[in-house]
Structures are given as structure tokens and as C-alpha cells.
MDTraj code that builds the backbone (N, CA, C; nanometers):
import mdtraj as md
import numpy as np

residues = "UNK UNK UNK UNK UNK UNK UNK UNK UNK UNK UNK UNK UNK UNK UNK UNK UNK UNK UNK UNK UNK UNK UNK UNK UNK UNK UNK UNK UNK UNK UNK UNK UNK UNK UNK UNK UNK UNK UNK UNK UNK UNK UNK UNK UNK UNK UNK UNK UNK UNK UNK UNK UNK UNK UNK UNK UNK UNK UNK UNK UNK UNK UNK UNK UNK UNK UNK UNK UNK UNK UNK UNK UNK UNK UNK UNK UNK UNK UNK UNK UNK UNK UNK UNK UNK UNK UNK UNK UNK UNK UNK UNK UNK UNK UNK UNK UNK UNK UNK UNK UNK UNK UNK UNK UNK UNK UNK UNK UNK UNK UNK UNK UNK UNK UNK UNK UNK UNK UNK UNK UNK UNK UNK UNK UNK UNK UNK UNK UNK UNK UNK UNK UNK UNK UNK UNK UNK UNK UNK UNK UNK UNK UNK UNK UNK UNK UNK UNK UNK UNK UNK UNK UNK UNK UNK UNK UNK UNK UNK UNK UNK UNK UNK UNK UNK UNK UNK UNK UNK UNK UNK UNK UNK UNK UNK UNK UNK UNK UNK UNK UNK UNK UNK UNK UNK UNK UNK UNK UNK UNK UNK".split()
xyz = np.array([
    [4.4318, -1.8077, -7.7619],
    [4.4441, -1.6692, -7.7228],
    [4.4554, -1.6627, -7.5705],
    [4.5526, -1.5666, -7.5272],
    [4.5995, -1.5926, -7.4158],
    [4.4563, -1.4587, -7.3230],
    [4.3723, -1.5138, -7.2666],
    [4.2867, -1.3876, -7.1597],
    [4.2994, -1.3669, -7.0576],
    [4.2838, -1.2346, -6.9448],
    [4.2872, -1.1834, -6.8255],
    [4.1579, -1.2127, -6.8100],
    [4.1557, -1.2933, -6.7007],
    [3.9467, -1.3546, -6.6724],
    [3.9536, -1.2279, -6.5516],
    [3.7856, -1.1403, -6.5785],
    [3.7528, -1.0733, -6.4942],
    [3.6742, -1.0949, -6.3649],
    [3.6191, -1.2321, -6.3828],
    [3.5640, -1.2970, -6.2780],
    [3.5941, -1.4497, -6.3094],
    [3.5260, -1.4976, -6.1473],
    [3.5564, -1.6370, -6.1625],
    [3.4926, -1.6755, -6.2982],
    [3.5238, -1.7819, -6.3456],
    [3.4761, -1.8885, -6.4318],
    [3.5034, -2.0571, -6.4105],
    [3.3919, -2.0936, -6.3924],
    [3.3807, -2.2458, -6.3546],
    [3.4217, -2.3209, -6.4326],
    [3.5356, -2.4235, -6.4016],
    [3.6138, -2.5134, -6.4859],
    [3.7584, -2.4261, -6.5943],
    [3.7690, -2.2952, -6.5768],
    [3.8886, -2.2245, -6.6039],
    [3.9726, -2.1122, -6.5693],
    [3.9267, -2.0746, -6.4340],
    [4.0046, -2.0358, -6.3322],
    [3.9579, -1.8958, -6.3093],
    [4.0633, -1.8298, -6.2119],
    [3.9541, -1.7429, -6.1032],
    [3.9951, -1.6340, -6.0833],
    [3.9367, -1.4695, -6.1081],
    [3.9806, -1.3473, -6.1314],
    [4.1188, -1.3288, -6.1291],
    [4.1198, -1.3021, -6.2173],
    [4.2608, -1.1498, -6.2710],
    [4.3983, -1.2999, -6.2989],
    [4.3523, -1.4459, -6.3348],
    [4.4529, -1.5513, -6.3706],
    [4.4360, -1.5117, -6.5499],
    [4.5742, -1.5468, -6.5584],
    [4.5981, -1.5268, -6.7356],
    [4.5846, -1.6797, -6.7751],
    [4.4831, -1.7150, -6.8797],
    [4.4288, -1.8254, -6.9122],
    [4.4656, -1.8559, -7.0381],
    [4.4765, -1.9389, -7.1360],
    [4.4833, -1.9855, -7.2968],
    [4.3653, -2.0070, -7.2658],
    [4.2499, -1.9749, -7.4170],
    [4.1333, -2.0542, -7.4366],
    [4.1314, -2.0812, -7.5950],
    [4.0816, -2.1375, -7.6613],
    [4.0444, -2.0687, -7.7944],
    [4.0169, -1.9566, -7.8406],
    [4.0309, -1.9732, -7.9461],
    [3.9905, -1.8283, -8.0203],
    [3.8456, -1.7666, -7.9802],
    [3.7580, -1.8884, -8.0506],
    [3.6246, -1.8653, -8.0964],
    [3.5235, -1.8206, -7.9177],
    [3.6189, -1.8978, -7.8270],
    [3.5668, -1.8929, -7.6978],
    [3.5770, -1.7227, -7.6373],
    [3.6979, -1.7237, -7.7121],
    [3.7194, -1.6067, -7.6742],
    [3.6846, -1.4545, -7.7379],
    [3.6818, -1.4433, -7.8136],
    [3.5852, -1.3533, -7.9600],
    [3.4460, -1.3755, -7.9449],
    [3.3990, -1.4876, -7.9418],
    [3.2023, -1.4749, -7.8758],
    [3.1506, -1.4726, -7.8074],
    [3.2776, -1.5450, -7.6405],
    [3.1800, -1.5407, -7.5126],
    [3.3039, -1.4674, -7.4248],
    [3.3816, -1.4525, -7.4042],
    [3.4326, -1.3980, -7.3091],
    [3.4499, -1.2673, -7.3297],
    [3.5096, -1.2139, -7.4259],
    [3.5082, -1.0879, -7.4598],
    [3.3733, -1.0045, -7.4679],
    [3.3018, -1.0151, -7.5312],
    [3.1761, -0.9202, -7.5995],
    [3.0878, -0.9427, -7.4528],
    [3.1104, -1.0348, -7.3574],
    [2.9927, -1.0655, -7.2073],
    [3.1062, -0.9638, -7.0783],
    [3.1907, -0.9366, -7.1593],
    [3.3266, -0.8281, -7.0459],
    [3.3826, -0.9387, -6.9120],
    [3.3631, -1.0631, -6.9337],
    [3.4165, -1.1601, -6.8578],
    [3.5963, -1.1468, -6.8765],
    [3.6282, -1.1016, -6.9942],
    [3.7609, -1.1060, -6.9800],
    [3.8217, -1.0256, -7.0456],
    [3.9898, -0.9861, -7.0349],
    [4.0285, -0.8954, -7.0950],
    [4.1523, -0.9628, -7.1978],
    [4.1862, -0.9278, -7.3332],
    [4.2855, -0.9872, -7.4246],
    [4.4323, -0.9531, -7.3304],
    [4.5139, -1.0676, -7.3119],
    [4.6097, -1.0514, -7.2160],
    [4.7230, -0.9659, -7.2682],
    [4.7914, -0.7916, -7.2769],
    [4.8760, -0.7698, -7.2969],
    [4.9217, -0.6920, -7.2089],
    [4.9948, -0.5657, -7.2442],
    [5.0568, -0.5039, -7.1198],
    [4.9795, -0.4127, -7.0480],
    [4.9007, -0.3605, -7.1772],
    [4.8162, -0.2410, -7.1217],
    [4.6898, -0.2515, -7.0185],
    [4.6104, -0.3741, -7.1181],
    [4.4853, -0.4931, -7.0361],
    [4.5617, -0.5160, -6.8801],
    [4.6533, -0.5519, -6.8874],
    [4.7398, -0.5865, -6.7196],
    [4.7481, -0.4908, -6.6732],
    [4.7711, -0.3857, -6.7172],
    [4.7636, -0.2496, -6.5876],
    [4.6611, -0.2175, -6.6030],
    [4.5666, -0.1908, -6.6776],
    [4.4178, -0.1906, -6.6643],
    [4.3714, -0.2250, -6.5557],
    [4.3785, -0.4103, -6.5619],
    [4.2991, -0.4982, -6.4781],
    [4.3668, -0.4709, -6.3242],
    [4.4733, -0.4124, -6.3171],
    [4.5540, -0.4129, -6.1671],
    [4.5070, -0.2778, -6.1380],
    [4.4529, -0.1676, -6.2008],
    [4.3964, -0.0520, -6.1945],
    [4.2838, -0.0440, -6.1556],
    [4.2138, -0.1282, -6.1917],
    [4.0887, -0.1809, -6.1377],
    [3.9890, -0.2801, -6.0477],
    [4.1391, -0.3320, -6.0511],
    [4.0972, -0.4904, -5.9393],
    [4.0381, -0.4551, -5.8333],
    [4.0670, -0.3758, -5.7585],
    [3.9338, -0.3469, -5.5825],
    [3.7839, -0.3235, -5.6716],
    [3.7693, -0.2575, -5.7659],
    [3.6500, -0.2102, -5.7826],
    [3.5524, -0.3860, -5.8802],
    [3.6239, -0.4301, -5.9341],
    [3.6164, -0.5883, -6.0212],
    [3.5748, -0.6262, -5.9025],
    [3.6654, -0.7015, -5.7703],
    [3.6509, -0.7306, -5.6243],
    [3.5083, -0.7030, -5.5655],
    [3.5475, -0.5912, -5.5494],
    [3.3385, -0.5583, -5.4812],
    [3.2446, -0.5554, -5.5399],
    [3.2469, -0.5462, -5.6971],
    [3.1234, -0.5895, -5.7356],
    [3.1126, -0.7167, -5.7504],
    [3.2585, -0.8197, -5.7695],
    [3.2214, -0.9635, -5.7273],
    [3.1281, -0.9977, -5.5845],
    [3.1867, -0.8981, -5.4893],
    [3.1446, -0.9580, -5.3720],
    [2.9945, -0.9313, -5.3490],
    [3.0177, -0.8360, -5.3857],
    [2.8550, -0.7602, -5.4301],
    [2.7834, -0.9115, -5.4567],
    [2.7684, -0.9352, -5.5570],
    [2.7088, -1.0226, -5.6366],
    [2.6859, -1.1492, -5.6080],
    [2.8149, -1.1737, -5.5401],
    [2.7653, -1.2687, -5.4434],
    [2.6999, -1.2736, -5.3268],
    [2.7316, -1.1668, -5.2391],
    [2.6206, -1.1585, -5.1711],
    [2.4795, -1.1340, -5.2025],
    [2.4280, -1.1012, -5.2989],
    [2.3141, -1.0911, -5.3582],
    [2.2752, -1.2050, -5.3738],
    [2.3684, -1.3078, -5.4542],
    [2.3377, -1.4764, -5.4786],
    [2.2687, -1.5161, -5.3470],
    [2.3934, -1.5336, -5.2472],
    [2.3661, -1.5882, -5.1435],
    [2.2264, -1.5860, -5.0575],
    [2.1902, -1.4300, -5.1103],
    [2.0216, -1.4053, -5.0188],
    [1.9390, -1.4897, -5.0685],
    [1.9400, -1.4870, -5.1828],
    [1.8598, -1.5545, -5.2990],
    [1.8515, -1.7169, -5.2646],
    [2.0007, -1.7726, -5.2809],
    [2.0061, -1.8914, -5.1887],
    [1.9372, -1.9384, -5.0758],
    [1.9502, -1.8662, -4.9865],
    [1.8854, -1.9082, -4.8354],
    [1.7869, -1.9086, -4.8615],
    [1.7137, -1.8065, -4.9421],
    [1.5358, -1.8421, -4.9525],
    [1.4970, -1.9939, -5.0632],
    [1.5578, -1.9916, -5.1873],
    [1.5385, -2.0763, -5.2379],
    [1.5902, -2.2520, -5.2345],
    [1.7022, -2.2918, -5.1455],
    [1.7316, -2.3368, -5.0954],
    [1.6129, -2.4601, -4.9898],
    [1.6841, -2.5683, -5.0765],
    [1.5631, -2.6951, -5.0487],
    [1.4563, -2.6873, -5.0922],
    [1.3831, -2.5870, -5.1321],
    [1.2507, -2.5540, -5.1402],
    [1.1901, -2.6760, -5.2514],
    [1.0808, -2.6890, -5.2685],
    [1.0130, -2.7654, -5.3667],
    [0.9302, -2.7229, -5.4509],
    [0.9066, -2.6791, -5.5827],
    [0.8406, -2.6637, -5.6833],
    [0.7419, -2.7572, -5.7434],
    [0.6117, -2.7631, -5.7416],
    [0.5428, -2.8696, -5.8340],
    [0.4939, -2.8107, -5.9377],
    [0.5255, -2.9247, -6.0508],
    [0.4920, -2.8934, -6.2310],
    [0.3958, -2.9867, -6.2649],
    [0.2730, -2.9250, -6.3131],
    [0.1751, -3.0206, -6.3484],
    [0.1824, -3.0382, -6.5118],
    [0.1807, -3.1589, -6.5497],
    [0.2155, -3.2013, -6.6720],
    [0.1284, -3.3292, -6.7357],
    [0.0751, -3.3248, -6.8295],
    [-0.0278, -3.4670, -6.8902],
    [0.0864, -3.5477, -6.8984],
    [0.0361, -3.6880, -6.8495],
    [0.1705, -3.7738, -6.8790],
    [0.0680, -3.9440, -6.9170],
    [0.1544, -4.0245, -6.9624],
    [0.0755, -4.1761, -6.9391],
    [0.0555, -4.2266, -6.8511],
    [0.0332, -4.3572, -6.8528],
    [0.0011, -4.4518, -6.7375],
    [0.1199, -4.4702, -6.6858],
    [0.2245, -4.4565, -6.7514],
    [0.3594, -4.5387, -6.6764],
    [0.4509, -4.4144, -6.6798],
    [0.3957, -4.2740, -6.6715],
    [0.4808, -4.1948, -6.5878],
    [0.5386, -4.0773, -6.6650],
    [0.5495, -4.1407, -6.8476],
    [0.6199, -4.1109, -6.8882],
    [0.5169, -3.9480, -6.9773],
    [0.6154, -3.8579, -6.9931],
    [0.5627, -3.7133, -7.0103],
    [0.4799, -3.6952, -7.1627],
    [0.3692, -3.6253, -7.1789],
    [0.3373, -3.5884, -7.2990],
    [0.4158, -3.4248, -7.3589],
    [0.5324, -3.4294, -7.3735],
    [0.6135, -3.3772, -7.3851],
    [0.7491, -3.3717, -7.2808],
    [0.7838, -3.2618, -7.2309],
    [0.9001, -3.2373, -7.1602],
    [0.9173, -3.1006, -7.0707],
    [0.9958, -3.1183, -6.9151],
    [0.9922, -2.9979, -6.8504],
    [1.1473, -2.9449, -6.8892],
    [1.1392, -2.8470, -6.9455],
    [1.2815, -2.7606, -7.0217],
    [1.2920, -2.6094, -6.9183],
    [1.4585, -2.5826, -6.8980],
    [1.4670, -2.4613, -6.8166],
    [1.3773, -2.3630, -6.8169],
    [1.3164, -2.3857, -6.9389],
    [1.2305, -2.1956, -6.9262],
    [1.1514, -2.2521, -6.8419],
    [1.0192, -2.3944, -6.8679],
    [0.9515, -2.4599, -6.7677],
    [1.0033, -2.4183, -6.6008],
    [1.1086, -2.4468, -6.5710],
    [1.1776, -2.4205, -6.4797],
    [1.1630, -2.3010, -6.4246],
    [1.1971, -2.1913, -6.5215],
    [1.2167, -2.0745, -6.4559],
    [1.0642, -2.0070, -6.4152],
    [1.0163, -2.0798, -6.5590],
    [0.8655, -1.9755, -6.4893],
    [0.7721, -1.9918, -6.3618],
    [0.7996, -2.1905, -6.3293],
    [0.7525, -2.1937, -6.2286],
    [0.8519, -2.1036, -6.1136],
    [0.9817, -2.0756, -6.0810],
    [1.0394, -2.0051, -6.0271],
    [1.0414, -1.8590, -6.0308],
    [0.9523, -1.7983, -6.1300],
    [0.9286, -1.7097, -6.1470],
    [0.7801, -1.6575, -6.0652],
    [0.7105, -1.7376, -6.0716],
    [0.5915, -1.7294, -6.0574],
    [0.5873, -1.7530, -5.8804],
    [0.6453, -1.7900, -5.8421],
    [0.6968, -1.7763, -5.6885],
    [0.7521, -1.6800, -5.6365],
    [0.8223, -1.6068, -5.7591],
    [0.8476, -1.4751, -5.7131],
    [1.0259, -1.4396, -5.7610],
    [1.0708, -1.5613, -5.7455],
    [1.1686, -1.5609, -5.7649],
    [1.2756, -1.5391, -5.9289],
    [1.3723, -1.4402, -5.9256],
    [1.4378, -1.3923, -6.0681],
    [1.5265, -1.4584, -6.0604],
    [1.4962, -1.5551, -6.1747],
    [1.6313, -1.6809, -6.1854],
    [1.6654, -1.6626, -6.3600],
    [1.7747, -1.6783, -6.4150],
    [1.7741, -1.6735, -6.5938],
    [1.7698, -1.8360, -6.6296],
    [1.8010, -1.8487, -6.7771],
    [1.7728, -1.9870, -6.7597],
    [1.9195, -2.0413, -6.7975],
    [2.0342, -1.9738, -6.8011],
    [2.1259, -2.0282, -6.8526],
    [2.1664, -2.0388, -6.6710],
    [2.1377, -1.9895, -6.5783],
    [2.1985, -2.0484, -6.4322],
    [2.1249, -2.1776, -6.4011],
    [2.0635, -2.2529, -6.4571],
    [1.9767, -2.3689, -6.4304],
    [2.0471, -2.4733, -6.5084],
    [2.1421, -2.5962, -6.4206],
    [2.1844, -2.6928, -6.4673],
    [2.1014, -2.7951, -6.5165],
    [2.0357, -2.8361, -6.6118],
    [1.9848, -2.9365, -6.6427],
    [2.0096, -2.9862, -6.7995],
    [2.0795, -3.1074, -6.7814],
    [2.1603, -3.1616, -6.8726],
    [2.0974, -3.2140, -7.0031],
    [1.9467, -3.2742, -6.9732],
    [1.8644, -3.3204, -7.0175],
    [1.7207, -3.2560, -6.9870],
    [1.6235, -3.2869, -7.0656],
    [1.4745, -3.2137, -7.0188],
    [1.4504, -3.3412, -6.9250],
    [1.3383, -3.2916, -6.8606],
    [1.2791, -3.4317, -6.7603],
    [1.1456, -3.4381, -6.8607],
    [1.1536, -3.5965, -6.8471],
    [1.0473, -3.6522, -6.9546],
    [0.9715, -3.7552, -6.8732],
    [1.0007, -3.7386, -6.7170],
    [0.8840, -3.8345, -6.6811],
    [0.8707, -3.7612, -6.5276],
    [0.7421, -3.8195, -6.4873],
    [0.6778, -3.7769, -6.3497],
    [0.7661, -3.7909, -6.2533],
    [0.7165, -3.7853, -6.1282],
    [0.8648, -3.7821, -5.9882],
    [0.9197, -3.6965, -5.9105],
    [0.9930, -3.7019, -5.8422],
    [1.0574, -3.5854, -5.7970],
    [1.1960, -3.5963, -5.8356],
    [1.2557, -3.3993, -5.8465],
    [1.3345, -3.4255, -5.9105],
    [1.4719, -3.3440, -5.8783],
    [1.5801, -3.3884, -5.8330],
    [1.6725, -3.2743, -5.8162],
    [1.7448, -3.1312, -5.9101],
    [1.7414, -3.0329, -5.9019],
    [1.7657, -2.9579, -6.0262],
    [1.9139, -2.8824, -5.9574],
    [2.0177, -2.8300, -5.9902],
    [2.1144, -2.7410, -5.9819],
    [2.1080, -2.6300, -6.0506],
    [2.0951, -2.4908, -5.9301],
    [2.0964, -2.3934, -5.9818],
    [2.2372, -2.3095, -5.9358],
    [2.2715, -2.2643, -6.0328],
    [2.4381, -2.2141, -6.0111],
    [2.3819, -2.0231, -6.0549],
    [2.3464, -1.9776, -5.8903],
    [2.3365, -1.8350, -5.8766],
    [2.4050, -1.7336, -5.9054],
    [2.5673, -1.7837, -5.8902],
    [2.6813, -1.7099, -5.9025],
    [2.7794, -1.8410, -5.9541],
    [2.9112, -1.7669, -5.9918],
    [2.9919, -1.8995, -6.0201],
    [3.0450, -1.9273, -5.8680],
    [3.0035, -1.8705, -5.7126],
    [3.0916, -1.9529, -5.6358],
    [2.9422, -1.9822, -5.5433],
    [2.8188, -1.9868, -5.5832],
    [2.6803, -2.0081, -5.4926],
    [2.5999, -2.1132, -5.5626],
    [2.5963, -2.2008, -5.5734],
    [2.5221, -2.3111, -5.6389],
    [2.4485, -2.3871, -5.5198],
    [2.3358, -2.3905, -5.5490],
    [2.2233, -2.4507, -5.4770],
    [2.1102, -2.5870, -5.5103],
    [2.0862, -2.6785, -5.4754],
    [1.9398, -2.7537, -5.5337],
    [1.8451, -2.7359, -5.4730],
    [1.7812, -2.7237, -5.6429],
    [1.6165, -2.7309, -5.5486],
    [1.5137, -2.9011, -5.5987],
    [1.4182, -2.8866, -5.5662],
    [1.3384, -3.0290, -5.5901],
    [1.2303, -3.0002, -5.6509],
    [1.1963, -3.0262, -5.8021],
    [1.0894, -3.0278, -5.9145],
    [0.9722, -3.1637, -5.8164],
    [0.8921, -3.1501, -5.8323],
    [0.7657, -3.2142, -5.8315],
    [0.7322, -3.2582, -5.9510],
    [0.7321, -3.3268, -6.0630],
    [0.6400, -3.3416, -6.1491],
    [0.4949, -3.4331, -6.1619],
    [0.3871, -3.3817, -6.1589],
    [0.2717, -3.4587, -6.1524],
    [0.1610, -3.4271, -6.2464],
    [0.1042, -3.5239, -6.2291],
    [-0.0636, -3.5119, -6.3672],
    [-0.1118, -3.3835, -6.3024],
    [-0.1244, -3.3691, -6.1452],
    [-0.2265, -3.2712, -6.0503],
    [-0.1292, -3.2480, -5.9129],
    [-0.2483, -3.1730, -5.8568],
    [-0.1777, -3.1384, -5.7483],
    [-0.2369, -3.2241, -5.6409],
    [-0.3507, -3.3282, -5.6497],
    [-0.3163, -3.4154, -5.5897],
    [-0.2218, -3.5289, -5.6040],
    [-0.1416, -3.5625, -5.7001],
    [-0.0936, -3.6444, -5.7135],
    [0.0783, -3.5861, -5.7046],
    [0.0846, -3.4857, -5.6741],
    [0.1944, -3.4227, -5.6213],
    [0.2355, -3.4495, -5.4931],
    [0.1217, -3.3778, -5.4510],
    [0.1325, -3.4314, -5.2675],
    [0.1614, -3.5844, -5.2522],
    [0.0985, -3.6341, -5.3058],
    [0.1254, -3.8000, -5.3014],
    [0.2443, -3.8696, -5.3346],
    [0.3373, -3.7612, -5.4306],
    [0.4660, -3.8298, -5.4773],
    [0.5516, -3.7642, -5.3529],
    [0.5072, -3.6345, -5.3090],
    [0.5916, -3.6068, -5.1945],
    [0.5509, -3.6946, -5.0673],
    [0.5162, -3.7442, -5.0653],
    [0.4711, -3.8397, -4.9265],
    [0.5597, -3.9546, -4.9689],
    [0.5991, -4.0038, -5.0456],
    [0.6739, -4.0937, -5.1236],
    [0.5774, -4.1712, -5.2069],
    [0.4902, -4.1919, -5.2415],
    [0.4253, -4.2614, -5.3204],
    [0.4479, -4.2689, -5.4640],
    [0.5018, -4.3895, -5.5231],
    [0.5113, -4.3955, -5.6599],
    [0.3740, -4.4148, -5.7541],
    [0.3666, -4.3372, -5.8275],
    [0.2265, -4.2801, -5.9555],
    [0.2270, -4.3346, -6.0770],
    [0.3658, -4.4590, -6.0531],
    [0.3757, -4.4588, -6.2345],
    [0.2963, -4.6563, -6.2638],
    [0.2056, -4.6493, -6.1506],
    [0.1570, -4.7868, -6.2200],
    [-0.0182, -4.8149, -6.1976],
    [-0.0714, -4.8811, -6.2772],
    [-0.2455, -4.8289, -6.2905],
    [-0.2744, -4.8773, -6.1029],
    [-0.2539, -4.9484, -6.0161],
    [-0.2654, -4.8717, -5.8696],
    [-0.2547, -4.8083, -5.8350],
    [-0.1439, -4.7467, -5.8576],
    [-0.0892, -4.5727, -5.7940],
    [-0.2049, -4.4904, -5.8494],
    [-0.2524, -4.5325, -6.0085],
    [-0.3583, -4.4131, -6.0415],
    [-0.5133, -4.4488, -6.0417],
    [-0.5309, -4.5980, -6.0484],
    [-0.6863, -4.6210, -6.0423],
    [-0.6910, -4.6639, -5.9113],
    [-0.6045, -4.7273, -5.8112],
    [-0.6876, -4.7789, -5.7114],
    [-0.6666, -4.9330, -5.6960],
    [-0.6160, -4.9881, -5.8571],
    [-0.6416, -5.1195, -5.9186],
    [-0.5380, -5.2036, -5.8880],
    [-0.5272, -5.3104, -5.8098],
    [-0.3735, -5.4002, -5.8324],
    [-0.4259, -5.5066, -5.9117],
    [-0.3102, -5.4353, -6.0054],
    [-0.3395, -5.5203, -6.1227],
    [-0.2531, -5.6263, -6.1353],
    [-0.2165, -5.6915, -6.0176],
    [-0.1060, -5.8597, -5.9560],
    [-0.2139, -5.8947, -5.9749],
    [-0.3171, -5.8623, -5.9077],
    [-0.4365, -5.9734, -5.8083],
    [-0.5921, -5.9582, -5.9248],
    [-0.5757, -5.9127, -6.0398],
    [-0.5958, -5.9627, -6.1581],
    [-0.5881, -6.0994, -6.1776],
    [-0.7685, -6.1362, -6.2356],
    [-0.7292, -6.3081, -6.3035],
    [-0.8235, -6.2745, -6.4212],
    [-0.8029, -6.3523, -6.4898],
    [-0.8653, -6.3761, -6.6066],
    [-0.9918, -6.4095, -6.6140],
    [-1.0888, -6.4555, -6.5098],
    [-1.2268, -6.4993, -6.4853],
    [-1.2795, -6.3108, -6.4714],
    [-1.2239, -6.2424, -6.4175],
    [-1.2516, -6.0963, -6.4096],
    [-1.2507, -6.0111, -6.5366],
    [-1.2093, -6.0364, -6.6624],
    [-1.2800, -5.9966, -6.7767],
    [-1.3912, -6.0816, -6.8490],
    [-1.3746, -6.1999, -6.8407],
    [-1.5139, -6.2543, -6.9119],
    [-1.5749, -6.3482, -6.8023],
    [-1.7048, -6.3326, -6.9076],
    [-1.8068, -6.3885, -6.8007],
    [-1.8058, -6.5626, -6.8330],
    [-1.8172, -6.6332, -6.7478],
    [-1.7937, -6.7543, -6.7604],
    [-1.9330, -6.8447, -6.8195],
    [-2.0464, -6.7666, -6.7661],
    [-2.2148, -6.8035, -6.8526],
    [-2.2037, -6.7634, -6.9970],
    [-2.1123, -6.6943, -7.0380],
    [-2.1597, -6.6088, -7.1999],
    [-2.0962, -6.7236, -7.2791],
    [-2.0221, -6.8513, -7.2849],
    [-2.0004, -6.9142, -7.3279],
    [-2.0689, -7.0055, -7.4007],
    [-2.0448, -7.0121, -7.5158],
    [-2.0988, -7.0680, -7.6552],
    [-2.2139, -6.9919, -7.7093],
    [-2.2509, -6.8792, -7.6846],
    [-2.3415, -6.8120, -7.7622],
    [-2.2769, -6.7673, -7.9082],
    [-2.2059, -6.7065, -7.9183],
    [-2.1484, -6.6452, -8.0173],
    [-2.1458, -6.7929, -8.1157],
    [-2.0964, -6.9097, -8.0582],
    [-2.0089, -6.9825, -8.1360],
    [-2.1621, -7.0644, -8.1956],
    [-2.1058, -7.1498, -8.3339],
    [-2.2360, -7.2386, -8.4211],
    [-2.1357, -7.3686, -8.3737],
    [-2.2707, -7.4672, -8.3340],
    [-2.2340, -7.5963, -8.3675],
    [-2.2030, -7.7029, -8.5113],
])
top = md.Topology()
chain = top.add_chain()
for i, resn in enumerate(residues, 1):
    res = top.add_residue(resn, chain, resSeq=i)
    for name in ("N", "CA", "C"):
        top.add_atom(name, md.element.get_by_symbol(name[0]), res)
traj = md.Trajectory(xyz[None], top)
């Protein structure tokens, strides 16, 4: 189906271009969200009838992005999460995770503008892509830690995911005389 896109769209081109998409793309998400118009004669003088006013509320909108940007921009978020010894998550941090800590900062983000391809399933720091507008995309940096001391500590660079990082313990310089006692020998055992 041939559409008049009313705004940009990322990866299929950019206000008031006449596009082919599919059908189904076009009947569930472009149409019914007013992203686009069915391409015929009337839709074309429509959209040329209306293009300054389409225009400024693009620009609109982006400038709105953009404020939003500058504040959120680099910033760092920490997510406290139970995890194991070696880092790995007792569950998973998923966009809503995302948003609420971004929410809770103050900031109104949805969760379908939050690129994340996969959940994060282990501790670290973490880069995230947030796409504000389709022409304002920004990263920010997840924290994930057991605490918030051990946050600060991954931001200092310190890696958390081995029993030193969390007891204290180097467990290289481990020997085997350091679990058993070398006197307790032959009690247990019968001659």
C-alpha cells in the first residue's frame, strides 16, 4: 500500500514522501497512530493543505525533545537489583524498569522511546538509547548494582563480579592448608 508519511519515520523516510509499506503495517500502525495518510489524490491535497501546520508541530516537538535532551543527556541512573556472586541478575532490568527509574527523577519518558534490544541480565554499567523524537536520540548510562554502595564503586571503575570485588577475599592467593586443619588428621579415620 502506497502511504503519505506525516512525520519523519526512522528507517522509511521523511514527511509528506509517498512510501510502499505493507498492508498490515499500514492498517495497524501507521494509519490508526495518524502517522500517515493512504496515498491518493485527495490525501495529497489534504497533506499540501496542511503541511505548514504538520511542520510546526513537528518542530514543536522537537524542540520539546531537545529540552528534555540537554537535561537528560549523559546523565547516570543507578538500579539496585539482587544478583549472584558472578554478577549475573536474579531476574532482569526491562524498559518499564527503565522508565520508572526515569520517572522517578522526574523525568516523562514512554517505554516504546527506549532502545533496548535485550533486557540487561547482569550488574555494570550500562549504555541505553533513548530516541525522544525520530530526529533527537540521546544515551544515557544504567548503573546496575546489589546497593548503592556498590554502585558508586562500579562508577569509580571497579569490577563487582568476583568474591574480591564482594568479600574482600582474593581468592588466587587461596591454598588448600586454609580450609583444613592440618592437626585434625586421622581422627575421623579407624586403623
Amino acid at each position: 500500500m502506497d502511504v503519505i508519511l506525516l512525520e519523519r519515520i526512522a528507517k522509511l523516510g521523511q514527511m509528506g514522501e509517498t512510501v510502499k509499506v505493507r498492508d498490515g503495517f499500514a492498517r495497524n500502525y501507521l494509519l490508526p497512530l495518524g502517522k500517515a495518510l493512504r496515498a491518493n489524490a485527495a490525501n495529497k491535497a489534504r497533506f499540501e493543505a496542511e503541511r505548514a501546520t504538520l511542520e510546526a508541530r513537528n518542530l514543536e516537538r522537537k524542540s520539546e525533545a531537545q529540552k528534555v535532551a540537554e537535561k537528560l543527556d549523559g546523565k547516570n541512573f543507578v538500579i539496585v537489583r539482587s544478583a549472584g556472586e558472578t554478577g549475573q541478575l536474579y531476574g532482569s532490568v526491562a524498559a518499564r524498569d527503565i522508565v520508572d527509574s526515569l520517572v522517578a527523577e522526574g523525568f516523562n519518558v514512554g517505554r516504546n522511546q527506549i532502545e533496548l534490544n535485550t533486557p540487561i541480565k547482569t550488574i555494570g554499567l550500562h549504555k541505553v538509547v533513548l530516541h525522544l523524537h525520530a530526529e533527537v536520540a540521546i544515551s544515557i548510562q544504567l548503573n546496575v548494582a546489589r546497593s548503592a554502595d556498590e554502585a558508586e564503586r562500579q562508577a569509580k571503575g571497579e569490577s563487582l563480579t568476583s568474591a574480591d570485588a564482594i568479600y574482600g577475599v582474593d581468592e588466587d592467593a587461596l591454598r588448600p592448608e586454609d580450609f583444613f586443619d592440618p592437626e585434625a588428621e586421622g581422627e575421623g579415620e579407624e586403623a
